[in-house]
N, C-alpha and C positions, 0 to 999 in steps of 0.2 A: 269191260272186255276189249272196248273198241284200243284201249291204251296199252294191255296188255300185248295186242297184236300189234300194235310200232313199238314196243320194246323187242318181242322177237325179229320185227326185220330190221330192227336197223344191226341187232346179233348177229343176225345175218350176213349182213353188208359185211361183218368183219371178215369173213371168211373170204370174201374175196377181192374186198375196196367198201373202205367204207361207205363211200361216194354210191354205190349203186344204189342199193335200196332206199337210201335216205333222199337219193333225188327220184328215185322212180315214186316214193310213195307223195313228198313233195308236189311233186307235179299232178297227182290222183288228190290232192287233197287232205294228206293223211297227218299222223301228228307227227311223224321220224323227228322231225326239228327238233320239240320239245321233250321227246325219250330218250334224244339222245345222249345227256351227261349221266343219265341210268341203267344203260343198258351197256355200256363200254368198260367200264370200268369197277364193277366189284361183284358181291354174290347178294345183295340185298332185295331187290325189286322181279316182283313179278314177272316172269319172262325174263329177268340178264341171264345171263351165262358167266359160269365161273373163269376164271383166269387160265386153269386148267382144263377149260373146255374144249376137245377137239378142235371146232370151228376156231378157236381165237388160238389156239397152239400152231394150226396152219397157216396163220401168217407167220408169226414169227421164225417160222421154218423157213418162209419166204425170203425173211429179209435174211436170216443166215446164210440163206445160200447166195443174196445178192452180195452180202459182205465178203463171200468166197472169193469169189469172181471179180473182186475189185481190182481196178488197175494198185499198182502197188505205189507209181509214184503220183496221181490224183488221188487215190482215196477215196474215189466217186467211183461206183459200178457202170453209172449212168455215163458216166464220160465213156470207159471203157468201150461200153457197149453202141456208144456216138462214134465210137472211134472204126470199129470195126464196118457199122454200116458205111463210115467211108471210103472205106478200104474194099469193099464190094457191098454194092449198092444192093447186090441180087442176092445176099445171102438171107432165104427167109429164116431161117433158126434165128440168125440176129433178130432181124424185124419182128419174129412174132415176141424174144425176150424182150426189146424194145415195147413192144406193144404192151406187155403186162406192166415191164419197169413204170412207163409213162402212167398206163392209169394205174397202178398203187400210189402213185401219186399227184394223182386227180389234173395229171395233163391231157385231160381228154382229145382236144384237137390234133395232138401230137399222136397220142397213141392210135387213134383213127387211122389218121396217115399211116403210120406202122402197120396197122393192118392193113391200110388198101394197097400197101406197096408188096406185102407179101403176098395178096391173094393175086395181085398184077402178075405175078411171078407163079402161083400155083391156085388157079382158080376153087379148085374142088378144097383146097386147103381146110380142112374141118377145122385146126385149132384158131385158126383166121377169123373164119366165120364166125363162131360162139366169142372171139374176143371181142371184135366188132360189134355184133347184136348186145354186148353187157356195155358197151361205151356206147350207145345211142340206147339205151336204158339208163345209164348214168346221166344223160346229156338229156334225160326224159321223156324219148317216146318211147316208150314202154311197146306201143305196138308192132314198131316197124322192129324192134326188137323180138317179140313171140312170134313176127313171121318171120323171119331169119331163123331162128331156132328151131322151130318145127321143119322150116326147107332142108335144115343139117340133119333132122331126125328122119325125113323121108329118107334120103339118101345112105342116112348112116345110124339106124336105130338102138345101137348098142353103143351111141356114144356118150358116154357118162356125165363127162362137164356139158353135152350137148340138155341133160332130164335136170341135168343139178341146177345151171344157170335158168332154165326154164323155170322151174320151180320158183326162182329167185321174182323173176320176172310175175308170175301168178302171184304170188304171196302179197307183194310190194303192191298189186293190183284188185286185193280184196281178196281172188281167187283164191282161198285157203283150202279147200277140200283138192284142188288140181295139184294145189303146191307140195300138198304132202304126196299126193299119186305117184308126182313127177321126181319126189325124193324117196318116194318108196323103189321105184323102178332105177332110180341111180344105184341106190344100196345095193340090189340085187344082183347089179351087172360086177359088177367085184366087192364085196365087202371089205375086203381086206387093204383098199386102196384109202389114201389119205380122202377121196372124194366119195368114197364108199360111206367111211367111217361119219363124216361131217357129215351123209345127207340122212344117215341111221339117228345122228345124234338129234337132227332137225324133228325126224321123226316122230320120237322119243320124245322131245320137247312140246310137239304138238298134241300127242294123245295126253300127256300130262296137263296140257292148257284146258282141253277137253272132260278129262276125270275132273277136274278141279273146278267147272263150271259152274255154276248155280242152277242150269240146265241142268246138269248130270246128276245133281242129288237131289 
């Protein structure tokens, strides 16, 4: 069971960096390391996720849209997007896509920075706060991450990546009956949203883990 549950989080992780879950559960002790060449890549193993699975369709969607936005004579997004935070330092849209860019690609300190520069710029910034609290979950302290996230949720309780990235944070930390709560209440707040769909599919995946139990029969 205990393996079944690091194949679902490090699934997990794809949906938002791979990097998250596998250092949060890492740092708890958990197996991500060694589930990880199982659970990324095909439809075999207990808990992966298909290639067609929501969660692993929204990255790719990611990276399409970064391929969009490429500068046309770098060919790097990321330059682009270097390019502009120089060109005004204070624009947080850049910083917070900086912030995602960085950690999809596991530049964690950088992406940090990107968020503390935009939240310097707009405190209350929700999308700020929930990037930050998932890169100090990557970087493994899981806690100083669930209270970040819950201070967004006080504040702003209908925030969806605010229940979805929580969840991430529970699941990675054992918490599995919260992880699903916390993906049930994403779903809820819009289904219809790519963050809707991915935290329904979570769902889904988890009461399946639960019928298929040896408990359950």
């Amino acid at each position: 069971m205990r393996r079944s549950l690091a194949l679902i989080a490090v699934a997990a992780a794809v949906a938002v960096a791979a990097a998250v879950v596998v250092v949060g559960m890492n740092s708890s002790g958990g197996e991500a390391a060694g589930a990880a060449s199982g659970a990324t890549g095909g439809t075999g193993g207990t808990g992966t996720l298909p290639s067609d699975h929501p969660s692993v369709a929204v990255d790719q969607e990611q990276a399409a849209v970064a391929d969009a936005d490429a500068d046309s004579d770098s060919g790097d997004p990321m330059a682009l997007l270097e390019k502009k935070r120089a060109k005004d330092p204070g624009d947080v849209g850049v910083l917070l896509d900086l912030g995602k860019a960085y950690f999809m690609r596991q530049r964690l300190q950088q992406s940090e920075q990107a968020y503390s520069e935009a939240l310097a710029q707009q405190p209350d910034n929700a999308m700020a706060q929930v990037g930050l609290a998932m890169v100090w979950h990557a970087q493994g302290d899981s806690k100083r991450a669930e209270t970040a996230l819950l201070q967004v949720l006080d504040a702003h309780p209908d925030d969806q990546e605010a229940h979805y990235s929580l969840a991430i944070v529970y699941f990675s930390t054992g918490r599995v009956g919260e992880a699903k709560a916390e993906w049930q209440t994403a779903a809820q707040i819009d289904p219809t949203s790519v963050t809707g769909r991915r935290s329904q599919s979570f769902v889904d995946l988890l009461a399946d883990q639960q019928s298929n139990s040896p408990a359950a029969n």
